[in-house]
mmCIF entry with sequence, helices, sheets and N, C-alpha, C, O atoms, coordinates in Angstrom:
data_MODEL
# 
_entry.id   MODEL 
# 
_entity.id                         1 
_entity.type                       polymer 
_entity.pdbx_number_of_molecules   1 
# 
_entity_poly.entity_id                      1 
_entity_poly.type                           'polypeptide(L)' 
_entity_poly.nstd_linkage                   no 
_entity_poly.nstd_monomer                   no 
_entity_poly.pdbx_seq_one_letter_code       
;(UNK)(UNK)(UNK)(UNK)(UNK)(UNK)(UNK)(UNK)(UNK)(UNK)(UNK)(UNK)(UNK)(UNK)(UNK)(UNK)
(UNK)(UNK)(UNK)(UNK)(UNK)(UNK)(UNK)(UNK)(UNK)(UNK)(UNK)(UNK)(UNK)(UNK)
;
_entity_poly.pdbx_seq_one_letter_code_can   XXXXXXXXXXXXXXXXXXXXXXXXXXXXXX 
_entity_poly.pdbx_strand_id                 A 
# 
loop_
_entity_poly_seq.entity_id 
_entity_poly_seq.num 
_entity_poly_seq.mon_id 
_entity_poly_seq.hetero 
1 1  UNK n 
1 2  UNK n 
1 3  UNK n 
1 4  UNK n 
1 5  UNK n 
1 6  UNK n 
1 7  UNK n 
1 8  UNK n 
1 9  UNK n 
1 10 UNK n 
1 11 UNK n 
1 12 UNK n 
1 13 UNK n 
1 14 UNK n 
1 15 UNK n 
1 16 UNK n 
1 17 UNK n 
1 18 UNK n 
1 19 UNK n 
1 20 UNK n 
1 21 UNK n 
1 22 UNK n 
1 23 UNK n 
1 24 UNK n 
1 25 UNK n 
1 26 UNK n 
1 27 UNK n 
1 28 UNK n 
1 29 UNK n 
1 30 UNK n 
# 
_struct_asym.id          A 
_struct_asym.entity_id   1 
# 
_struct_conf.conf_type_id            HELX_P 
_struct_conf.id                      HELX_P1 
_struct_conf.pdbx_PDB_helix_id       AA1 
_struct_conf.beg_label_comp_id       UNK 
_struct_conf.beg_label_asym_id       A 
_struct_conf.beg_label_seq_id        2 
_struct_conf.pdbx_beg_PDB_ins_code   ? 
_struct_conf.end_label_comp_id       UNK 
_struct_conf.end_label_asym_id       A 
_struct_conf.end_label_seq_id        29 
_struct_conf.pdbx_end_PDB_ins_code   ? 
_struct_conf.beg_auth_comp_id        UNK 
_struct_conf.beg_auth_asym_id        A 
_struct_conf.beg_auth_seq_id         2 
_struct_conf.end_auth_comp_id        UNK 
_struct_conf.end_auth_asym_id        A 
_struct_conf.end_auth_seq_id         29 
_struct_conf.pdbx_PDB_helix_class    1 
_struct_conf.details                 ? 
_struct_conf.pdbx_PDB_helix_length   28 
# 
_struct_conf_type.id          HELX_P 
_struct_conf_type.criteria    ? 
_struct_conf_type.reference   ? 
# 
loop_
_atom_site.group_PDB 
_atom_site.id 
_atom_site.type_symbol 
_atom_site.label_atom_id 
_atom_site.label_alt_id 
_atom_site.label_comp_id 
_atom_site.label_asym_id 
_atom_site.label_entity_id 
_atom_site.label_seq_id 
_atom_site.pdbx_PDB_ins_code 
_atom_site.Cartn_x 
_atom_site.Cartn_y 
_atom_site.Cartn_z 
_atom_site.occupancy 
_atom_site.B_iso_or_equiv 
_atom_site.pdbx_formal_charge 
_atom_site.auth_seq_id 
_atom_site.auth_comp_id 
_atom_site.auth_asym_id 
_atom_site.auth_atom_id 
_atom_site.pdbx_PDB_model_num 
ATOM 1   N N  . UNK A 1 1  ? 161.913 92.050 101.296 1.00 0.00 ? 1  UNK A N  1 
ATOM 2   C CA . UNK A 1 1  ? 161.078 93.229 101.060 1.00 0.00 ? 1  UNK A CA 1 
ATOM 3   C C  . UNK A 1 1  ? 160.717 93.350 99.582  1.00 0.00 ? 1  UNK A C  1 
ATOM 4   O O  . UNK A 1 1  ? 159.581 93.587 99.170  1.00 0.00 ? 1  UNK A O  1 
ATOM 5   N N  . UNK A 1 2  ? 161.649 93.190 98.934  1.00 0.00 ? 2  UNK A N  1 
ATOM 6   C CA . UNK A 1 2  ? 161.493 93.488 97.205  1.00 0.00 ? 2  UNK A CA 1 
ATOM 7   C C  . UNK A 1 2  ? 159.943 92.359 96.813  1.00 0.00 ? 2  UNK A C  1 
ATOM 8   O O  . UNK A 1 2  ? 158.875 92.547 96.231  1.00 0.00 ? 2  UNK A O  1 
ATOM 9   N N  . UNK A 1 3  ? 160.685 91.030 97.603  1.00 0.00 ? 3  UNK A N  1 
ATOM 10  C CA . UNK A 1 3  ? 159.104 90.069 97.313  1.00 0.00 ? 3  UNK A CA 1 
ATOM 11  C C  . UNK A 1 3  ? 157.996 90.299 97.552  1.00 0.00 ? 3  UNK A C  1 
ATOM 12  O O  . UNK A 1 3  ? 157.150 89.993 96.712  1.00 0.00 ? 3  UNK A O  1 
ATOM 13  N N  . UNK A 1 4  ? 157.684 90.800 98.543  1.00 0.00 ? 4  UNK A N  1 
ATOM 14  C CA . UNK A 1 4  ? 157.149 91.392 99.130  1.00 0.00 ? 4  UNK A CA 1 
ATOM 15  C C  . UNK A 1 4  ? 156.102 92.477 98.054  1.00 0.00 ? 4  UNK A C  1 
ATOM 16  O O  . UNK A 1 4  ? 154.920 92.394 97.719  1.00 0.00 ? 4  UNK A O  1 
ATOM 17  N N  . UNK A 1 5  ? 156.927 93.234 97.821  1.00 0.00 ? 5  UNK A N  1 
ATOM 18  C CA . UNK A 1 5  ? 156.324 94.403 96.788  1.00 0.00 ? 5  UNK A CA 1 
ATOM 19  C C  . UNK A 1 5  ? 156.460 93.706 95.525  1.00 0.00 ? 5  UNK A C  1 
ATOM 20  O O  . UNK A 1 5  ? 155.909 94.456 94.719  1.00 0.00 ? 5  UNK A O  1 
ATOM 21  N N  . UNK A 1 6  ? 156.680 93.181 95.204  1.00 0.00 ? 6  UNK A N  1 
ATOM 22  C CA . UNK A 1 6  ? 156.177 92.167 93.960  1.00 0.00 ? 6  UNK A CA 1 
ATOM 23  C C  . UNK A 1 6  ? 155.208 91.373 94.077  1.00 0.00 ? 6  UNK A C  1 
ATOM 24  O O  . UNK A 1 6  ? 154.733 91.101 92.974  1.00 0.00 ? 6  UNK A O  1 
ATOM 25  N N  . UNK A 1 7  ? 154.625 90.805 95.048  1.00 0.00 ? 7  UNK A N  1 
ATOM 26  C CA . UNK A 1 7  ? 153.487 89.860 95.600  1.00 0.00 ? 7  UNK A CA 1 
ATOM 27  C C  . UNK A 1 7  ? 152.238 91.213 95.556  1.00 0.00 ? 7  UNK A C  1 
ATOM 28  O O  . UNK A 1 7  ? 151.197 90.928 94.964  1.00 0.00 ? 7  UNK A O  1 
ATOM 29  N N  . UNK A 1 8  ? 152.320 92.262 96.006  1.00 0.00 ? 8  UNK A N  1 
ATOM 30  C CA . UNK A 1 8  ? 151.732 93.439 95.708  1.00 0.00 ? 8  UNK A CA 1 
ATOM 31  C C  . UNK A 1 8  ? 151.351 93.817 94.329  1.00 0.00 ? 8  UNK A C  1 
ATOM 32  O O  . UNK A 1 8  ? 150.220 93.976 93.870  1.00 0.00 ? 8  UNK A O  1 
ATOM 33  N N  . UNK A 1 9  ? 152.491 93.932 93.760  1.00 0.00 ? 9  UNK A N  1 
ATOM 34  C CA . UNK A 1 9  ? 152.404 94.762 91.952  1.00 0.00 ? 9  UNK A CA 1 
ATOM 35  C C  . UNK A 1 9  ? 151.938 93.378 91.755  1.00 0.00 ? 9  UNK A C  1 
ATOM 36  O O  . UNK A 1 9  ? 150.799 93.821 91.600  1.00 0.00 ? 9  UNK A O  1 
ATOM 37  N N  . UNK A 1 10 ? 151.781 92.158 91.624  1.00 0.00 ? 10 UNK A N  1 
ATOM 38  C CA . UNK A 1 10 ? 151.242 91.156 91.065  1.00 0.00 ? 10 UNK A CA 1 
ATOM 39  C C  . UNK A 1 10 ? 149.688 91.379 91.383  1.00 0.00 ? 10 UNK A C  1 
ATOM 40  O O  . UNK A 1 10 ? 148.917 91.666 90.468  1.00 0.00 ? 10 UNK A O  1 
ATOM 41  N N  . UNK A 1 11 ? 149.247 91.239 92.707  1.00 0.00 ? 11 UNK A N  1 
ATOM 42  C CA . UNK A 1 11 ? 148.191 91.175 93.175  1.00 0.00 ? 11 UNK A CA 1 
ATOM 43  C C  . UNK A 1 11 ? 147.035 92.600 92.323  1.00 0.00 ? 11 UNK A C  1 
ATOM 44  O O  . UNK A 1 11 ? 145.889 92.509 91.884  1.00 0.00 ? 11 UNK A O  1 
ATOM 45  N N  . UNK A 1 12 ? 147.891 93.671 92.382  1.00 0.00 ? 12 UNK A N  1 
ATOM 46  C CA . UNK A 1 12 ? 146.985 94.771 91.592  1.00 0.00 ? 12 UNK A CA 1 
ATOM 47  C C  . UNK A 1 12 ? 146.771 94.091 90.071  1.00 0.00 ? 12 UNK A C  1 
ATOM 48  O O  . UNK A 1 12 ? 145.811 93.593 89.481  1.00 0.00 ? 12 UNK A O  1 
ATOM 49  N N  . UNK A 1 13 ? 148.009 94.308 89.792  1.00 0.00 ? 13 UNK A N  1 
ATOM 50  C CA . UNK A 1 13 ? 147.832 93.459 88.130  1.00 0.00 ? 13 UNK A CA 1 
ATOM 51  C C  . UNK A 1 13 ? 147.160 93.079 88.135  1.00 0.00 ? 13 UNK A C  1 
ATOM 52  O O  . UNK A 1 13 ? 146.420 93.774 87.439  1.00 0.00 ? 13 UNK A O  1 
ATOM 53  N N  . UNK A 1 14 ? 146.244 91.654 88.713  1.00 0.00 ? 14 UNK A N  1 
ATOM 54  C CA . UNK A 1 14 ? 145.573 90.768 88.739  1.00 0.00 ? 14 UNK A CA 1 
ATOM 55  C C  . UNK A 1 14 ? 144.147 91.372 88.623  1.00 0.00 ? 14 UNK A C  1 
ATOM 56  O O  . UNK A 1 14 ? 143.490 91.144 87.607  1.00 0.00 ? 14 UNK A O  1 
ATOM 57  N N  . UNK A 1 15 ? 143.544 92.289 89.829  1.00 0.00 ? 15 UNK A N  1 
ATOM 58  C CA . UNK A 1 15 ? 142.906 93.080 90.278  1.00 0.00 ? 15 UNK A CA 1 
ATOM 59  C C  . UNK A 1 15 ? 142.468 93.509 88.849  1.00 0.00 ? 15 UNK A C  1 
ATOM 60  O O  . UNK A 1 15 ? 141.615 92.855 88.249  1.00 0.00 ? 15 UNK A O  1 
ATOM 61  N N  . UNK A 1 16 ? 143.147 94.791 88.216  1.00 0.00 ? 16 UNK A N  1 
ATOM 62  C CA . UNK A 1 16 ? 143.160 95.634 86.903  1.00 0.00 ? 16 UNK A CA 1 
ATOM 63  C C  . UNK A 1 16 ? 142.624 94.758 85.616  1.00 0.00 ? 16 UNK A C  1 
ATOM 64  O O  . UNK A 1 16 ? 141.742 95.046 84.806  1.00 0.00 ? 16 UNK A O  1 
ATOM 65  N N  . UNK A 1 17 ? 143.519 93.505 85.711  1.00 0.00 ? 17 UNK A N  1 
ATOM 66  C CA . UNK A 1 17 ? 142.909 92.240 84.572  1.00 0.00 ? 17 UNK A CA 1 
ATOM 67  C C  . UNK A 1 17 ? 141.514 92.179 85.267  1.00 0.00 ? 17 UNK A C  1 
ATOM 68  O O  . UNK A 1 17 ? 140.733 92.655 84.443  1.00 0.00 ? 17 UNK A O  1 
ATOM 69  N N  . UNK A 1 18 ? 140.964 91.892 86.165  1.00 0.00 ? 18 UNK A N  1 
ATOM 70  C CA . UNK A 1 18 ? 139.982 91.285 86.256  1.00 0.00 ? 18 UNK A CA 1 
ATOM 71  C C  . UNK A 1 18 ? 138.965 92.780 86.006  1.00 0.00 ? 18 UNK A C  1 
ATOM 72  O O  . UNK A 1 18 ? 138.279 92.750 84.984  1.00 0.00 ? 18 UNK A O  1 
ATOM 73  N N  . UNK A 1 19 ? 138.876 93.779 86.698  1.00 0.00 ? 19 UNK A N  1 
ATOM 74  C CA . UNK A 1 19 ? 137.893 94.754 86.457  1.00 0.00 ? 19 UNK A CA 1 
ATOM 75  C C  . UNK A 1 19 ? 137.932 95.464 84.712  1.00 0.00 ? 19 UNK A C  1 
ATOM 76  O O  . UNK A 1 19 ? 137.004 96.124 84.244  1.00 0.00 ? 19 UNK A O  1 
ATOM 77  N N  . UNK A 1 20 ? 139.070 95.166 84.056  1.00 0.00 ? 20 UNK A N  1 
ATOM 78  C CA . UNK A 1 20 ? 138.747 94.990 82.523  1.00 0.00 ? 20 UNK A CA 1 
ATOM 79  C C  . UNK A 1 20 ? 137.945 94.052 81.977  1.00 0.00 ? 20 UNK A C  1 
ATOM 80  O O  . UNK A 1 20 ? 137.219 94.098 80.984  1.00 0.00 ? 20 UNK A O  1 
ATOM 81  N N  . UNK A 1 21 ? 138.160 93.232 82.724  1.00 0.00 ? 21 UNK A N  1 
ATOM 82  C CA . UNK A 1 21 ? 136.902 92.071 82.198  1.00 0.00 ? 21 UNK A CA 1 
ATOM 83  C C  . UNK A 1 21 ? 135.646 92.075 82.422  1.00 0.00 ? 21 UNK A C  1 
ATOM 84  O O  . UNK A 1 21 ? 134.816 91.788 81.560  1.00 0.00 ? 21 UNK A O  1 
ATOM 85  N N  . UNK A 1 22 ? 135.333 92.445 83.759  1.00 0.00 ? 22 UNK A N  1 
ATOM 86  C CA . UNK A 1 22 ? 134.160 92.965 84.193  1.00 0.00 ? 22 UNK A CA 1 
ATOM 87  C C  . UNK A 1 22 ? 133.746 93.789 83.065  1.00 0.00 ? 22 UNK A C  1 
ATOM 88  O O  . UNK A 1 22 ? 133.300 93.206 82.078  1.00 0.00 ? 22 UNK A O  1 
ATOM 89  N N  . UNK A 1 23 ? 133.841 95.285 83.066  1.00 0.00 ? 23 UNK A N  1 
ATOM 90  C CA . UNK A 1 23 ? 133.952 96.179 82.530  1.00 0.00 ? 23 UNK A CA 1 
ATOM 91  C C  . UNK A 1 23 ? 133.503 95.444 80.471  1.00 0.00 ? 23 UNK A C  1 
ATOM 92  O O  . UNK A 1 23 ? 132.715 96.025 79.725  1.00 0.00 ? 23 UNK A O  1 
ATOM 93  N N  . UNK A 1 24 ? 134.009 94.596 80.223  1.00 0.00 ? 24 UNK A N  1 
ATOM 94  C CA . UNK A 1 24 ? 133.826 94.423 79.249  1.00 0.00 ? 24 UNK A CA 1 
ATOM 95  C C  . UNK A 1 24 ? 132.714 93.735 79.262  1.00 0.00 ? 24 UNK A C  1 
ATOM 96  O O  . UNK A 1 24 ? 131.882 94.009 78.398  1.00 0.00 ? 24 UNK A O  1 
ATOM 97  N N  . UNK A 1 25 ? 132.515 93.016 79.926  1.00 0.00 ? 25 UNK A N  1 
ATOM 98  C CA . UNK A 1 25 ? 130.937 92.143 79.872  1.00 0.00 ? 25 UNK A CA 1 
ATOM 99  C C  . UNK A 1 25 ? 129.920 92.725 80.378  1.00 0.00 ? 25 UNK A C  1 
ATOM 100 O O  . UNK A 1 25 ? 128.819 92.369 79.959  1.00 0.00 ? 25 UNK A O  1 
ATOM 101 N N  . UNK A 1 26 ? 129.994 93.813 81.447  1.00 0.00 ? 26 UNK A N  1 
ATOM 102 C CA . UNK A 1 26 ? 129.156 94.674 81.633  1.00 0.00 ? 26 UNK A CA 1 
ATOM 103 C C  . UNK A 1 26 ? 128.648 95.083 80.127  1.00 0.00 ? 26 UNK A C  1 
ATOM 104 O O  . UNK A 1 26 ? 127.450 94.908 79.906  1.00 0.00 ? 26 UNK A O  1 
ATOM 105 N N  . UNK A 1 27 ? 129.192 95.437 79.426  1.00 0.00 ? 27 UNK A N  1 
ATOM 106 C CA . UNK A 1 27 ? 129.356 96.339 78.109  1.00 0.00 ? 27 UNK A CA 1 
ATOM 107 C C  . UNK A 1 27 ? 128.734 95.166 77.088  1.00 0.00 ? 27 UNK A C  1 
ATOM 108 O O  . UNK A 1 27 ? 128.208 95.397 75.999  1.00 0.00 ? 27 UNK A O  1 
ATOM 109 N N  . UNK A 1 28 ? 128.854 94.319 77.484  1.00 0.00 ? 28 UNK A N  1 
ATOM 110 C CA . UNK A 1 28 ? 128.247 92.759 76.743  1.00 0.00 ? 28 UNK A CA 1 
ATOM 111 C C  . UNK A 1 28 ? 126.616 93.220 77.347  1.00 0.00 ? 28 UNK A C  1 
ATOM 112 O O  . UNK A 1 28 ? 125.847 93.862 76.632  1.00 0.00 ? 28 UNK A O  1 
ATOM 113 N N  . UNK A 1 29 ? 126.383 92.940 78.251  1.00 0.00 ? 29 UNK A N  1 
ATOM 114 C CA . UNK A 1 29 ? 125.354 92.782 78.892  1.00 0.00 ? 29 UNK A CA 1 
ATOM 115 C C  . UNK A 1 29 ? 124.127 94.659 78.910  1.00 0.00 ? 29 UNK A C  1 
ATOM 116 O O  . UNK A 1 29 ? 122.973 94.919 79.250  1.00 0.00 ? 29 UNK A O  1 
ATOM 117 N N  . UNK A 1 30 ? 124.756 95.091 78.602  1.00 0.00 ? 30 UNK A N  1 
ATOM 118 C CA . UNK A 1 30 ? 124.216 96.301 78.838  1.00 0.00 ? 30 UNK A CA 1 
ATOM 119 C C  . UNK A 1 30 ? 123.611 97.096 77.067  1.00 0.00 ? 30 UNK A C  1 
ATOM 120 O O  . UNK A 1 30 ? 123.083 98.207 77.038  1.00 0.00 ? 30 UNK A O  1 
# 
């Protein structure tokens, strides 16, 4: 179970990194 919810909190992490990046090149681009 604990892996489980770590495969989770990883997966958002990931998520959060990536829409900062977005977010920043939007801001490039705009």
């Amino acid at each position: 179970m604990a892996e489980f919810k770590y495969e989770i909190i990883e997966k958002i992490a990931i998520l959060s990194e990536n829409s900062k990046g977005w977010t920043k090149e939007f801001n490039k681009v705009s």
